[in-house]
C-alpha positions as CSV (number, residue, x, y, z in Angstrom):
1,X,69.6,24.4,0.3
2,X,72.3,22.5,-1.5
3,X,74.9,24.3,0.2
4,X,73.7,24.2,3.3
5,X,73.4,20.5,2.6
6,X,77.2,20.5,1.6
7,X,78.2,21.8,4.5
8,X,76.8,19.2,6.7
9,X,78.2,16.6,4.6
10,X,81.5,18.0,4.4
11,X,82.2,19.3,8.0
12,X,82.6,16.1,9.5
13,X,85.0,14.7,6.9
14,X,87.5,17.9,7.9
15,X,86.8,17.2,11.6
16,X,87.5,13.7,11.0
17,X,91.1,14.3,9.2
18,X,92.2,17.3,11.1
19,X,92.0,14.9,13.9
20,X,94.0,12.5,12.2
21,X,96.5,15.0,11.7
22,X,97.0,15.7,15.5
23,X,97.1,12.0,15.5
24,X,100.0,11.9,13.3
25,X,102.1,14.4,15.3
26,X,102.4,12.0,18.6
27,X,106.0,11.7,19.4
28,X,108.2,8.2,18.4
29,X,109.4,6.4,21.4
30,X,113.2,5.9,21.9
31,X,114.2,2.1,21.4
32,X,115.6,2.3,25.0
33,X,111.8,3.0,25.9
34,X,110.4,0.6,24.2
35,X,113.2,-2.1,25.4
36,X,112.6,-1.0,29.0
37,X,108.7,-1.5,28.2
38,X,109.2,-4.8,26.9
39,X,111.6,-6.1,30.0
40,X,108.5,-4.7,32.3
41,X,105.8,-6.4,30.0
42,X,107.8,-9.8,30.3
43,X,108.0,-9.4,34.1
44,X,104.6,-8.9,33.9
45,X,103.5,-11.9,31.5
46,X,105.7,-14.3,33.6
47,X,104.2,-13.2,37.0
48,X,100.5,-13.5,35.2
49,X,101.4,-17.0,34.1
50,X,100.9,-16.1,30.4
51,X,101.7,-18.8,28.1
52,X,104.3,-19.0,25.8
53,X,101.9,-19.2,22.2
54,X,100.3,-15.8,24.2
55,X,103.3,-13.8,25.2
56,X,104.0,-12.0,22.2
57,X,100.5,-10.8,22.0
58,X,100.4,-9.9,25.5
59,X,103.9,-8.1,25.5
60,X,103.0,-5.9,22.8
61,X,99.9,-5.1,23.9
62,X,101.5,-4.3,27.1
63,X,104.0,-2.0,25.6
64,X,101.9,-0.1,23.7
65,X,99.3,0.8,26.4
66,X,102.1,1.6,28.2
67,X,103.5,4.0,25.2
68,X,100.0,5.2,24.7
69,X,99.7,6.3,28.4
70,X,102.6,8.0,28.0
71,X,101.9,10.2,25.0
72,X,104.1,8.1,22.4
73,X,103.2,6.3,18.9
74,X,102.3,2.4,19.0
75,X,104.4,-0.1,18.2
76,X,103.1,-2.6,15.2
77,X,105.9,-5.2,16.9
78,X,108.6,-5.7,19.4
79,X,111.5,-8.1,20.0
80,X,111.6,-10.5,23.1
């Protein structure tokens, strides 16, 4: 019973980090990527009328969905 017990416990733990693993293998973007991402995102931000306190925020979050979508790591920041 104890075992069996275990084993329930324990199984989704390894799950859990072999998945993080695969995680962990997602290719880096080049920086030309990423600059080209960033131009686009701007583009974007200006023709949404995002404000200048918000455009960071928005930029990055563009570039990184758009990284995501792509099969690439996030970014934690960018340069505008």
């Amino acid at each position: 019973m104890k075992k069996a017990l275990l084993a329930l416990i324990v199984a989704p733990l390894f799950a859990v980090s072999a998945t993080y693993a695969v995680a962990d293998d997602t290719p880096t973007a080049s920086a030309e990527m990423i600059k080209e991402y960033t131009e686009m995102c701007v583009n974007w931000a200006k023709d949404d009328d995002v404000s200048n306190e918000e455009l960071n925020a928005y930029v990055l979050k563009c570039v990184n969905d758009e990284l995501e979508s792509e099969g690439y790591k996030k970014v934690s920041s960018i340069k505008i």
